[in-house]
N, CA, C and O atoms as a CHARMM CRD file, in Angstrom:
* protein
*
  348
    1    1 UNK  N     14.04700  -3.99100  15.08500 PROA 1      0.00000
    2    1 UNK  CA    12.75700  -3.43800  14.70700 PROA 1      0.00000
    3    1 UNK  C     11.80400  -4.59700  14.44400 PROA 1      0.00000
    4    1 UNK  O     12.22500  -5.40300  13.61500 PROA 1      0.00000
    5    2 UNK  N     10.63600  -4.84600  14.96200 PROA 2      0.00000
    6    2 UNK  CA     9.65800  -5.40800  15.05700 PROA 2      0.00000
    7    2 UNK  C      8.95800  -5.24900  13.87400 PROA 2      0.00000
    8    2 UNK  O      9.33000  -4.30500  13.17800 PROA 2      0.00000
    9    3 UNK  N      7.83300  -6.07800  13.36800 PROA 3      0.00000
   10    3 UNK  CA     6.99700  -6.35500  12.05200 PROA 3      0.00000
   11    3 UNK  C      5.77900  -5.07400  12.47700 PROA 3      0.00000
   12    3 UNK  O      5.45500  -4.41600  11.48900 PROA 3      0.00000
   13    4 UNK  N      5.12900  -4.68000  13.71000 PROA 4      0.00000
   14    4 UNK  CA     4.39400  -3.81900  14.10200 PROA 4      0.00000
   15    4 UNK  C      5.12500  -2.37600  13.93200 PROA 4      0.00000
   16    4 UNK  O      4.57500  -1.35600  13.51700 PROA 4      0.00000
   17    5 UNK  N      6.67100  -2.52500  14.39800 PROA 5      0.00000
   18    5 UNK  CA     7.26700  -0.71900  14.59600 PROA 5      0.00000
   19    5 UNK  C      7.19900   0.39400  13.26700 PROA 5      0.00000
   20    5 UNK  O      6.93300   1.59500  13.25000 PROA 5      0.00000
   21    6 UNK  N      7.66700  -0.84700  11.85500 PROA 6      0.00000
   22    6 UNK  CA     7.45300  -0.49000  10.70600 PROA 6      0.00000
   23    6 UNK  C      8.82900   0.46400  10.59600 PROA 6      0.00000
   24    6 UNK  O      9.74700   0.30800  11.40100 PROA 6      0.00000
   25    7 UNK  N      8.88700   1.45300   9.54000 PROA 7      0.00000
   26    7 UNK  CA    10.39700   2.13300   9.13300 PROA 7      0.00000
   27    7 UNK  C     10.20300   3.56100  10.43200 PROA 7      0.00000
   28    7 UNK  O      9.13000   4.07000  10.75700 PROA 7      0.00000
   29    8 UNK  N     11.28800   3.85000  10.85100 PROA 8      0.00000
   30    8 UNK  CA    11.24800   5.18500  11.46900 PROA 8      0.00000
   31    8 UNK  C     12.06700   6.03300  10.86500 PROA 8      0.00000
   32    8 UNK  O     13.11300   5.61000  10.37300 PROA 8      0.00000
   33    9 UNK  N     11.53000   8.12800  10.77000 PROA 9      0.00000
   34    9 UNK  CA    12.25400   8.70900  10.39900 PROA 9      0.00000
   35    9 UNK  C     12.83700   9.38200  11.40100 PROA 9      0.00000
   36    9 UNK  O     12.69000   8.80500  12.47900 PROA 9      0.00000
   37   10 UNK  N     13.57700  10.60300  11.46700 PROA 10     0.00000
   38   10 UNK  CA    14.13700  11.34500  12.38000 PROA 10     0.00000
   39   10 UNK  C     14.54100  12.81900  12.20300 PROA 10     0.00000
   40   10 UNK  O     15.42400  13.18500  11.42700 PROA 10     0.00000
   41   11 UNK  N     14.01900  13.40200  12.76900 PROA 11     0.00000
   42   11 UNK  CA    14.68200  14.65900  12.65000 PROA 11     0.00000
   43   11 UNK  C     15.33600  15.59900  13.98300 PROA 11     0.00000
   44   11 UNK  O     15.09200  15.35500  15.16500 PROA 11     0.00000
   45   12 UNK  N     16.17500  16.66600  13.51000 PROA 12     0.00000
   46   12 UNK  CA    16.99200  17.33800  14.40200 PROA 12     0.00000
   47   12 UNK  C     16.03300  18.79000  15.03400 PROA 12     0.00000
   48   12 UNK  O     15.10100  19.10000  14.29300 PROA 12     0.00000
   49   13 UNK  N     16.14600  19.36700  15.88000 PROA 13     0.00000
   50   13 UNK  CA    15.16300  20.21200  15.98400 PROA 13     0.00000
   51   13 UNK  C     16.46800  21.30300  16.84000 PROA 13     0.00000
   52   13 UNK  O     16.76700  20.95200  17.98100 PROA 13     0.00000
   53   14 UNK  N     17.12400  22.46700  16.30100 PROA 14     0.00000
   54   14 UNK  CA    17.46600  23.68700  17.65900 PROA 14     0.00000
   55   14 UNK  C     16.24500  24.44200  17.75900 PROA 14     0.00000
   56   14 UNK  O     15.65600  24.99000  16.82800 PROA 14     0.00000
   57   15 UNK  N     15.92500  24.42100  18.95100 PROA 15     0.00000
   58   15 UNK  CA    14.74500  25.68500  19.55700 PROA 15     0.00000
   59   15 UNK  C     15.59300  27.21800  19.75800 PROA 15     0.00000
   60   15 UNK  O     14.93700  28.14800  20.22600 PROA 15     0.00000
   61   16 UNK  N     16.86100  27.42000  19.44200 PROA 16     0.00000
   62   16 UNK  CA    17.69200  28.14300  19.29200 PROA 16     0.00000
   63   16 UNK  C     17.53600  28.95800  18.40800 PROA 16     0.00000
   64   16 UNK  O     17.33400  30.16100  18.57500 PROA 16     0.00000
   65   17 UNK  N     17.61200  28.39600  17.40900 PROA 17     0.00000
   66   17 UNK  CA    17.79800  28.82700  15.82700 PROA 17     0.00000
   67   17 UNK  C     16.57500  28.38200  15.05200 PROA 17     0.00000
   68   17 UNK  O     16.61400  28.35800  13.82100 PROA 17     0.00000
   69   18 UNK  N     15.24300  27.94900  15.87800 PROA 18     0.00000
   70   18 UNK  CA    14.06800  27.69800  15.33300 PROA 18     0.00000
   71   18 UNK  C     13.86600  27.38500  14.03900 PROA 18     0.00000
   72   18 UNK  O     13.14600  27.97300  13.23200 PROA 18     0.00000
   73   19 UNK  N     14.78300  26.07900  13.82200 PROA 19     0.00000
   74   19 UNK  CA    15.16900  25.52500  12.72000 PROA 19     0.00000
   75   19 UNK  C     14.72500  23.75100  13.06800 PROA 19     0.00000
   76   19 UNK  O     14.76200  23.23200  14.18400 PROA 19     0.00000
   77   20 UNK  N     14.34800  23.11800  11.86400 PROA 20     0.00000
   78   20 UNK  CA    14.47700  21.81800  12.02000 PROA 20     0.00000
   79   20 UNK  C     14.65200  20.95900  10.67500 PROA 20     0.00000
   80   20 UNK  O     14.00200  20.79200   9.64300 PROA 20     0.00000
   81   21 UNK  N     15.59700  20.60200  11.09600 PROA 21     0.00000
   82   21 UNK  CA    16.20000  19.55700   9.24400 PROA 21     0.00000
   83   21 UNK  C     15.38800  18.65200   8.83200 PROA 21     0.00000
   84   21 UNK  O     14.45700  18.38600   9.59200 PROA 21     0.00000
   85   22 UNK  N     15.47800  17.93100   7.56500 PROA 22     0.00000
   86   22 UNK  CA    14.90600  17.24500   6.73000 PROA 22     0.00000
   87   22 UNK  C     14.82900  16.04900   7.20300 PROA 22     0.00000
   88   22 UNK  O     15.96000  15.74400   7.58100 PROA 22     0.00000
   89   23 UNK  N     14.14400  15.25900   7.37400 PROA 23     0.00000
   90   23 UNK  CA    13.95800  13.91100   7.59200 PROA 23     0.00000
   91   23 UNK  C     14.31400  13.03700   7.41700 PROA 23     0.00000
   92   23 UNK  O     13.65800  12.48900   6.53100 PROA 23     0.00000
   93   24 UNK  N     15.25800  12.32900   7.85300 PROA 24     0.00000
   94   24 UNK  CA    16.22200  11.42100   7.42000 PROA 24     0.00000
   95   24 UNK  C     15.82000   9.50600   7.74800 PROA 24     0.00000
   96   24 UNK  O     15.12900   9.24400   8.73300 PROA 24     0.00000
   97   25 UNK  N     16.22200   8.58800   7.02500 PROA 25     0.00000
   98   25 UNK  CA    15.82300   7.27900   7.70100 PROA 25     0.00000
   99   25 UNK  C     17.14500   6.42900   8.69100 PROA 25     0.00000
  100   25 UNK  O     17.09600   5.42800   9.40600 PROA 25     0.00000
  101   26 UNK  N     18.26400   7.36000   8.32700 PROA 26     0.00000
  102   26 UNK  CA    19.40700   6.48100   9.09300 PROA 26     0.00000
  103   26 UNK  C     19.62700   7.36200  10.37800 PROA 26     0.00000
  104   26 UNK  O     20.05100   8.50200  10.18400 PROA 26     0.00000
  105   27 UNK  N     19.39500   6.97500  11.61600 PROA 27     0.00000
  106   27 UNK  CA    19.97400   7.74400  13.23100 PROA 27     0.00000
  107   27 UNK  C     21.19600   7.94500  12.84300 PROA 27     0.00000
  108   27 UNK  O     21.67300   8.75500  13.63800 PROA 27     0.00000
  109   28 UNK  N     22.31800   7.52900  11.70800 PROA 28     0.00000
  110   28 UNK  CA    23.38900   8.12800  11.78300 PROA 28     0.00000
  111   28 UNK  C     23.88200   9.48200  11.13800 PROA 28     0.00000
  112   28 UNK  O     24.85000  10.22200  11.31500 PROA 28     0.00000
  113   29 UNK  N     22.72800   9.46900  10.27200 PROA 29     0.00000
  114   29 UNK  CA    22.19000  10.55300   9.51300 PROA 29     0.00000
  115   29 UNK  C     22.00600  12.12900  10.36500 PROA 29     0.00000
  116   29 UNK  O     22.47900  13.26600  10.35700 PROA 29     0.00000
  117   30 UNK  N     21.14800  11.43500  10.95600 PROA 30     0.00000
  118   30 UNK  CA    20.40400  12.40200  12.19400 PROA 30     0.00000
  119   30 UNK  C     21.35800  13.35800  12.96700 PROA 30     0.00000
  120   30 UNK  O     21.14900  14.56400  13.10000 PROA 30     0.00000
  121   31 UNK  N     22.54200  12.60800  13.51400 PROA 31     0.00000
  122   31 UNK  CA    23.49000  12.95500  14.43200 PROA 31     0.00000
  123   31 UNK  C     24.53500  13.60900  13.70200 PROA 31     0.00000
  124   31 UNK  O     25.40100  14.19800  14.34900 PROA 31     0.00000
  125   32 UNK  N     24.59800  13.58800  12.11200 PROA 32     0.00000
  126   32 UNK  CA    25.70700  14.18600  11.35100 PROA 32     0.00000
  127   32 UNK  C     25.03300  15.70600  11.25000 PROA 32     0.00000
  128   32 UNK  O     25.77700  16.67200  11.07800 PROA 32     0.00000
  129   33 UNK  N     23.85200  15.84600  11.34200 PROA 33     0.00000
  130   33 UNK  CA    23.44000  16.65700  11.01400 PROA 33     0.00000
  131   33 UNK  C     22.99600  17.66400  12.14300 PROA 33     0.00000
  132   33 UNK  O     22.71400  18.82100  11.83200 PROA 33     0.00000
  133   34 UNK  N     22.93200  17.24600  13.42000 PROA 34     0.00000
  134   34 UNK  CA    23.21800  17.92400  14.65300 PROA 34     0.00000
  135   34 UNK  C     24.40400  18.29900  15.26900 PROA 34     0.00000
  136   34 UNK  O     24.53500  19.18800  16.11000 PROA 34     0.00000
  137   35 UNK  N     25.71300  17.19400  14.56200 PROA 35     0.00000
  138   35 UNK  CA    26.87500  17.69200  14.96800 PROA 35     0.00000
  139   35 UNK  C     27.48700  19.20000  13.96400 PROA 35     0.00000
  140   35 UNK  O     28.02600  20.20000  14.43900 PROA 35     0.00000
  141   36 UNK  N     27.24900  18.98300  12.81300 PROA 36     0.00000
  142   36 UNK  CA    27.40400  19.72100  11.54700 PROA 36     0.00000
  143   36 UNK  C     26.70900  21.08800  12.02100 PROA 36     0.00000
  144   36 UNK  O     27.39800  22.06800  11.73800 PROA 36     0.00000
  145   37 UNK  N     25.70900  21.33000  12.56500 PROA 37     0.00000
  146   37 UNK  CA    24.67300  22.47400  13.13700 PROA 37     0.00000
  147   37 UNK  C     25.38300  23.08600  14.06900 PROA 37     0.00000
  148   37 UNK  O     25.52000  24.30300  14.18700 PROA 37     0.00000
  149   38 UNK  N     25.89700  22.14300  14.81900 PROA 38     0.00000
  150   38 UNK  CA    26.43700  22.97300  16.20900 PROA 38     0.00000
  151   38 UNK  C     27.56400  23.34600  15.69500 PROA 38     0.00000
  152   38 UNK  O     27.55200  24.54400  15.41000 PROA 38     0.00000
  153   39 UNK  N     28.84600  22.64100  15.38300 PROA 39     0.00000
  154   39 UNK  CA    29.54800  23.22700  14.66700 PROA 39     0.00000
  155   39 UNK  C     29.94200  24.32800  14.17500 PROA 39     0.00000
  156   39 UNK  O     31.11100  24.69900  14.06300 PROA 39     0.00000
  157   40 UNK  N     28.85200  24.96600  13.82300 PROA 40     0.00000
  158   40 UNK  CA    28.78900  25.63100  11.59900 PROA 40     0.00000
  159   40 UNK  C     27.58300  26.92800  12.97100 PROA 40     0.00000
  160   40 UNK  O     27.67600  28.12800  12.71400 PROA 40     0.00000
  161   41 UNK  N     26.75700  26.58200  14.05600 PROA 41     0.00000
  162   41 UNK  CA    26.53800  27.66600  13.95100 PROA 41     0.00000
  163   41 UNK  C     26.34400  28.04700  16.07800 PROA 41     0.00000
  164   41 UNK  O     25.60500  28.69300  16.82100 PROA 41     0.00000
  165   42 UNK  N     27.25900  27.35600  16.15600 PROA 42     0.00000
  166   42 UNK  CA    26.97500  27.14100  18.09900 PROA 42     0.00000
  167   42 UNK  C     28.36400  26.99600  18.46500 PROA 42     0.00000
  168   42 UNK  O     28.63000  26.85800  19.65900 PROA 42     0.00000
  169   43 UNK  N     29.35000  27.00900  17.54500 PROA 43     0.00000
  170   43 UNK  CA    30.59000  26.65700  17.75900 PROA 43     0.00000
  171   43 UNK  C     31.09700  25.77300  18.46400 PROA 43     0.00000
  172   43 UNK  O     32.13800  25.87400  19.11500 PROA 43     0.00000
  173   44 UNK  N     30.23700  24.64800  18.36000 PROA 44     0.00000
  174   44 UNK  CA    30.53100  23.06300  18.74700 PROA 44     0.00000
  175   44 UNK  C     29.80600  23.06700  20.17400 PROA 44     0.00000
  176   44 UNK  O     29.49600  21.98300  20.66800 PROA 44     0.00000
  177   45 UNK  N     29.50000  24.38900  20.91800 PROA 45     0.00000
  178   45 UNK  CA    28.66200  23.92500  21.67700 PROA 45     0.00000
  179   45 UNK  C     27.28800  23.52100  21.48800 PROA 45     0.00000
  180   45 UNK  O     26.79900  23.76800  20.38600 PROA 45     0.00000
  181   46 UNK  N     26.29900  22.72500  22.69100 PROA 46     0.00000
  182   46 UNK  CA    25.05900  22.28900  22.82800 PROA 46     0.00000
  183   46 UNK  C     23.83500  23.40600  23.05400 PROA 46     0.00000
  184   46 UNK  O     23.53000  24.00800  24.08400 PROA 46     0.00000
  185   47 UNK  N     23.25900  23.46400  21.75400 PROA 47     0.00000
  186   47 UNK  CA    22.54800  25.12400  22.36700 PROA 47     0.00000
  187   47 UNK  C     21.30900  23.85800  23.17600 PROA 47     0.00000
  188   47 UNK  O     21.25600  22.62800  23.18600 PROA 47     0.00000
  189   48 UNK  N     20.41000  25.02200  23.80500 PROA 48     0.00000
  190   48 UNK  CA    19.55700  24.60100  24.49100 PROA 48     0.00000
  191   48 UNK  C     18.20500  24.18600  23.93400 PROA 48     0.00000
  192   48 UNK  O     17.79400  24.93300  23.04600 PROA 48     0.00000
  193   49 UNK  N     17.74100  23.58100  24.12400 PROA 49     0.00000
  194   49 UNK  CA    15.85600  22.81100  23.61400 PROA 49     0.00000
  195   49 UNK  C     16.37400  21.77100  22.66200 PROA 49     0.00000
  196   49 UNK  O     15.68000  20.85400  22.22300 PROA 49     0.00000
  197   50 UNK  N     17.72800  21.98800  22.35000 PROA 50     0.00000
  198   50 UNK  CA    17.47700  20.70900  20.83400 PROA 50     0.00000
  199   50 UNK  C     16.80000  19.26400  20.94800 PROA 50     0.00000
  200   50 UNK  O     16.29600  18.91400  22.01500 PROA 50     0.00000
  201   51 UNK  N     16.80100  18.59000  20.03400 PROA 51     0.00000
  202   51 UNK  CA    16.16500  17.38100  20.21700 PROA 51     0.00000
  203   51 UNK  C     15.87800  17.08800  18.88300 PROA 51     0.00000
  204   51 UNK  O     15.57100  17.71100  17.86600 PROA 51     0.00000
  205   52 UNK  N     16.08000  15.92900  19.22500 PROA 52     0.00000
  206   52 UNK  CA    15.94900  14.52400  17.60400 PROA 52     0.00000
  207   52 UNK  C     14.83800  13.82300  18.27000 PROA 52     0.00000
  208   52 UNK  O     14.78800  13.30100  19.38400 PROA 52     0.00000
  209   53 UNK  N     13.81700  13.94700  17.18700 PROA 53     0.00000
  210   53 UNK  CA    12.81700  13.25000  17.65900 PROA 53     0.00000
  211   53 UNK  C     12.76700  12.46000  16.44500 PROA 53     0.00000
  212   53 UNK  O     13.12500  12.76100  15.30600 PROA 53     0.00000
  213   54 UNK  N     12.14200  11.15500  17.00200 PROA 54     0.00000
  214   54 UNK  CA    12.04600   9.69400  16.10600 PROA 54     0.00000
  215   54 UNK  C     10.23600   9.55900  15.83200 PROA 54     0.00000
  216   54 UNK  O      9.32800   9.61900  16.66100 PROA 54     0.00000
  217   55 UNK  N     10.19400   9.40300  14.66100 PROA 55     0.00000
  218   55 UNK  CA     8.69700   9.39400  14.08100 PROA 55     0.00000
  219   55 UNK  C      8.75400   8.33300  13.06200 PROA 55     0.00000
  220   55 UNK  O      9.52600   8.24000  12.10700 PROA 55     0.00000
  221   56 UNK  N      7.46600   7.27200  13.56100 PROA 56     0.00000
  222   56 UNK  CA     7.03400   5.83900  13.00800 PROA 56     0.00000
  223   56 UNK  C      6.65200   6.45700  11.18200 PROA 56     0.00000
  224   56 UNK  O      5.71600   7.24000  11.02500 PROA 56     0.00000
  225   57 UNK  N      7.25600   6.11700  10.30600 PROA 57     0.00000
  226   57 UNK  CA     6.92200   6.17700   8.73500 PROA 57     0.00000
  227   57 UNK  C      5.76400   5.52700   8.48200 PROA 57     0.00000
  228   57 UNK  O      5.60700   4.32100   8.67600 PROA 57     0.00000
  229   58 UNK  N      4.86500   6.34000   8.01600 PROA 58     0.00000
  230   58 UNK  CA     3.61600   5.98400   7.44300 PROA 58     0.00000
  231   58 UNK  C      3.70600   4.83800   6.22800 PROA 58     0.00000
  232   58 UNK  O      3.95200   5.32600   5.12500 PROA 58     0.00000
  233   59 UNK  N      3.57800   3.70700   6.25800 PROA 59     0.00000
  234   59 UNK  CA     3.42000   2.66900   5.09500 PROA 59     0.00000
  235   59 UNK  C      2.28700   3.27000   3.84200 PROA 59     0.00000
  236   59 UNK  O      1.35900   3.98500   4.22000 PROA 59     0.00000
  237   60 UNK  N      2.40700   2.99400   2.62700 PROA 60     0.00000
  238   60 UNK  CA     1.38300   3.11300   1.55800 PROA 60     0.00000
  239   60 UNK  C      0.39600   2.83500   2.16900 PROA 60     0.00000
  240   60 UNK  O     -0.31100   3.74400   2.60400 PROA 60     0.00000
  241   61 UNK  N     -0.01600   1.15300   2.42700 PROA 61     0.00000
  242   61 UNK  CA    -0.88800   0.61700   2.79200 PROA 61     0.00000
  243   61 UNK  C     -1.75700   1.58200   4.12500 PROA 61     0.00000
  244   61 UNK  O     -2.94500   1.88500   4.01300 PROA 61     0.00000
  245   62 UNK  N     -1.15200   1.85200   4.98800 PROA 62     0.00000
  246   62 UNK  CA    -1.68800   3.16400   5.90100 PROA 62     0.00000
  247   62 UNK  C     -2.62800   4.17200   5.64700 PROA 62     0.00000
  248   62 UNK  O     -3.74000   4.51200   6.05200 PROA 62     0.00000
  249   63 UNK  N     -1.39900   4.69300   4.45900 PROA 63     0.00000
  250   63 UNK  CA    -1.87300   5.87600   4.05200 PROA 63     0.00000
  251   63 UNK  C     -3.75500   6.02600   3.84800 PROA 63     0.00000
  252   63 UNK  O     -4.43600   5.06200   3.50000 PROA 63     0.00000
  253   64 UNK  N     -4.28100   7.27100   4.11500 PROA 64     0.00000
  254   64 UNK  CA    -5.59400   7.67300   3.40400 PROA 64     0.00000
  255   64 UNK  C     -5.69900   7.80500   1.93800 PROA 64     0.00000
  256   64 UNK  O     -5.01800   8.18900   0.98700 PROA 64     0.00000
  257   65 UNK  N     -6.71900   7.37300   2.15800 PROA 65     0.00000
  258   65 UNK  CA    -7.17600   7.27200   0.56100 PROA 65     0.00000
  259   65 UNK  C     -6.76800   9.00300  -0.19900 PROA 65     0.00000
  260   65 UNK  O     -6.43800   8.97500  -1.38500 PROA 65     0.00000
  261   66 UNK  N     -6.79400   9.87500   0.24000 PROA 66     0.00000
  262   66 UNK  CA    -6.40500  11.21500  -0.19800 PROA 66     0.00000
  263   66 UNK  C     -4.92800  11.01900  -0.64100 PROA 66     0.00000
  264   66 UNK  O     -4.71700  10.91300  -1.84900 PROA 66     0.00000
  265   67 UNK  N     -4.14500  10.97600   0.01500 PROA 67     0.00000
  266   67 UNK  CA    -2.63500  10.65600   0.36100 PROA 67     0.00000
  267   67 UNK  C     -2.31300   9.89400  -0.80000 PROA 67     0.00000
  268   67 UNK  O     -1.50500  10.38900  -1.58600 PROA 67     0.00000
  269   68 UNK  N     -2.89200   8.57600  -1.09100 PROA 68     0.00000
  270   68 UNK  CA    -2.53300   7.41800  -1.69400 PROA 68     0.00000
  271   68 UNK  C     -3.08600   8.58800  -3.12800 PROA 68     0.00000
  272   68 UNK  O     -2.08100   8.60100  -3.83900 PROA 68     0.00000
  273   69 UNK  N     -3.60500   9.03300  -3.46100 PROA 69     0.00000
  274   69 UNK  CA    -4.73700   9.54000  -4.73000 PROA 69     0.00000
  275   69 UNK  C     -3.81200  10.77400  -4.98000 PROA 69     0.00000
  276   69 UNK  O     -3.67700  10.93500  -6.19300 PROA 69     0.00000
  277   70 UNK  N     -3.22300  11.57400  -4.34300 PROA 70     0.00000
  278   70 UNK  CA    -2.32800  12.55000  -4.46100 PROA 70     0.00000
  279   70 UNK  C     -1.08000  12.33600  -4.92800 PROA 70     0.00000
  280   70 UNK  O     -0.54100  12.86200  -5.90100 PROA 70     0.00000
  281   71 UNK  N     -0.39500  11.04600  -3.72400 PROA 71     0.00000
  282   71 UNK  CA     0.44700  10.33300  -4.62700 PROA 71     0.00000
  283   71 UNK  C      0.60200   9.96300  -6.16500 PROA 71     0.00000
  284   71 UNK  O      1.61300  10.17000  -6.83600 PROA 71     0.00000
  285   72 UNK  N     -0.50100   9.41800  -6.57700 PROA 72     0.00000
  286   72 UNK  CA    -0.73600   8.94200  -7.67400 PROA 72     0.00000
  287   72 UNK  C     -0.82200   9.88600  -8.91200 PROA 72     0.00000
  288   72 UNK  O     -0.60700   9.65400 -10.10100 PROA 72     0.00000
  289   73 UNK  N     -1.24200  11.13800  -8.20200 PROA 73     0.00000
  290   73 UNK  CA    -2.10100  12.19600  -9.49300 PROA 73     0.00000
  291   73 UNK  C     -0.25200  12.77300  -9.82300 PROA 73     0.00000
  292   73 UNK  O     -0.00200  13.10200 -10.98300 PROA 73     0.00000
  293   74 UNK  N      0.82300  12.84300  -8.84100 PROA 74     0.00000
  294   74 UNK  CA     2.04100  13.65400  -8.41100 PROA 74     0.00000
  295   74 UNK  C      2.72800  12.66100  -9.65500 PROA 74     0.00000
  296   74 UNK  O      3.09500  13.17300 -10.71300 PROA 74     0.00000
  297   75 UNK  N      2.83000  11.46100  -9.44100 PROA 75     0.00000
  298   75 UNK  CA     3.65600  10.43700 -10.78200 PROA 75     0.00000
  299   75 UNK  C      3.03600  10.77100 -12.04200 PROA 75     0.00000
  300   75 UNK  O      3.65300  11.13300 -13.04400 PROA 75     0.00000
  301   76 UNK  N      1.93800  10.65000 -11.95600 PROA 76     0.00000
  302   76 UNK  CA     1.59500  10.79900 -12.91400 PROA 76     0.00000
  303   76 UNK  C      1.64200  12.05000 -13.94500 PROA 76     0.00000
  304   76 UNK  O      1.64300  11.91200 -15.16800 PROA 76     0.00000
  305   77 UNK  N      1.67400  13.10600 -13.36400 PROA 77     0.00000
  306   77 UNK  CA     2.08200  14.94400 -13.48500 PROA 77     0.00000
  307   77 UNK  C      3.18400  14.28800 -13.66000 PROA 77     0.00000
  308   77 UNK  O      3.14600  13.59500 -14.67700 PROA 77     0.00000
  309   78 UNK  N      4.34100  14.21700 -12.96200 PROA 78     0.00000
  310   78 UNK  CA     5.75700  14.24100 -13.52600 PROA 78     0.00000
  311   78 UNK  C      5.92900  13.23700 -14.58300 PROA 78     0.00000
  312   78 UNK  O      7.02800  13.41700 -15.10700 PROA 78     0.00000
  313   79 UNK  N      5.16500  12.04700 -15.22600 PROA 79     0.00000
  314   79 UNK  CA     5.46000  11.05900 -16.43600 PROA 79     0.00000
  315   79 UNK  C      5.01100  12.14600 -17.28300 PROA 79     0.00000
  316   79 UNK  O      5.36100  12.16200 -18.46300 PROA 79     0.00000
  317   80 UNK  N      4.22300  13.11600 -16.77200 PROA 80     0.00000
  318   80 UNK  CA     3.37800  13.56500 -18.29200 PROA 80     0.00000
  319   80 UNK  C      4.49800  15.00300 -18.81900 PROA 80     0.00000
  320   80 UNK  O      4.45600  15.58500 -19.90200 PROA 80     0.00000
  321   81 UNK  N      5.36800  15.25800 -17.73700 PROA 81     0.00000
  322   81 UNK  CA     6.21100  16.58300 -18.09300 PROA 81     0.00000
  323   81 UNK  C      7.22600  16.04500 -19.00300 PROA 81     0.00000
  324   81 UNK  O      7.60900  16.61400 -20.02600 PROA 81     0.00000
  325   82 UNK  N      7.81200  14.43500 -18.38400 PROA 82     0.00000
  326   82 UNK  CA     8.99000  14.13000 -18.72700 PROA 82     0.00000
  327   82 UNK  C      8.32900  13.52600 -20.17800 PROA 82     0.00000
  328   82 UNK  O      9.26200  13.29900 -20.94800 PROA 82     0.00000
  329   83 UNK  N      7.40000  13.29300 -20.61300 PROA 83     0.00000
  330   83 UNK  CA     7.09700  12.52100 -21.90500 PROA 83     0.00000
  331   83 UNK  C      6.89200  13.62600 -22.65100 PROA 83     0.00000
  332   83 UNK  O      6.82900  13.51100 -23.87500 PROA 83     0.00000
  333   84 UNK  N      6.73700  15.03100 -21.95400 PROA 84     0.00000
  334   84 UNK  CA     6.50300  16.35900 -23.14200 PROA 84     0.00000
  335   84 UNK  C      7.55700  16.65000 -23.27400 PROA 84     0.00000
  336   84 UNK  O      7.94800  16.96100 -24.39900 PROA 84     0.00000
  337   85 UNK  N      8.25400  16.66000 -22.39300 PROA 85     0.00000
  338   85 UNK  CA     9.58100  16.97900 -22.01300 PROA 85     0.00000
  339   85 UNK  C     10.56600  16.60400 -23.50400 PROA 85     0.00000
  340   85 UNK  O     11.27400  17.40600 -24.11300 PROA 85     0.00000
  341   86 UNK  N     10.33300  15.09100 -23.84100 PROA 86     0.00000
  342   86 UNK  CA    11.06200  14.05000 -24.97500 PROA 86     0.00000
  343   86 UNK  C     10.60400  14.56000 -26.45600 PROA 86     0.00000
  344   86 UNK  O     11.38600  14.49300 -27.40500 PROA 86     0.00000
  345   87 UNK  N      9.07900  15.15300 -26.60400 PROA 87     0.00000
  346   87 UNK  CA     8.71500  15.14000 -27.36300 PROA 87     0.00000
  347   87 UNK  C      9.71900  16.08300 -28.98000 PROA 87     0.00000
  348   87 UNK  O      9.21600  16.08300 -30.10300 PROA 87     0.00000
């Protein structure tokens, strides 16, 4: 991975079962979770349309100013539950 490619995520997609899993950062991740699918609901066969598609991770620095400000307001909401939380 190159200084330009930055982190990639991945996800599993059946067009079958018009389902698509959680986003993972390890490709080995990815493939546990397509084998586990077929498995558990294709009976180890390959249903048809699937696909793992690979998507470039947005850096902070990237991010829009909305994004970055949402982020921020989200920590800050959860310090303020967990400090009522103690009280």
């Amino acid at each position: 991975m190159t200084a330009q490619e930055g982190p990639v995520s991945y996800t599993y997609r059946c067009a079958q079962c018009r389902t698509t899993s959680p986003r993972v950062i390890d490709y080995r991740l990815v493939l546990a979770e397509r084998d586990t699918h077929r498995a558990r609901f294709h009976g180890g066969h390959i249903p048809d349309g699937e696909s793992i598609t690979a998507r470039q991770t947005q850096s902070w620095a990237e991010a829009g100013s909305l994004e970055r400000g949402l982020t921020v307001a989200l920590v800050l909401v959860v310090l303020l539950v967990i400090a009522y939380k103690t009280l």
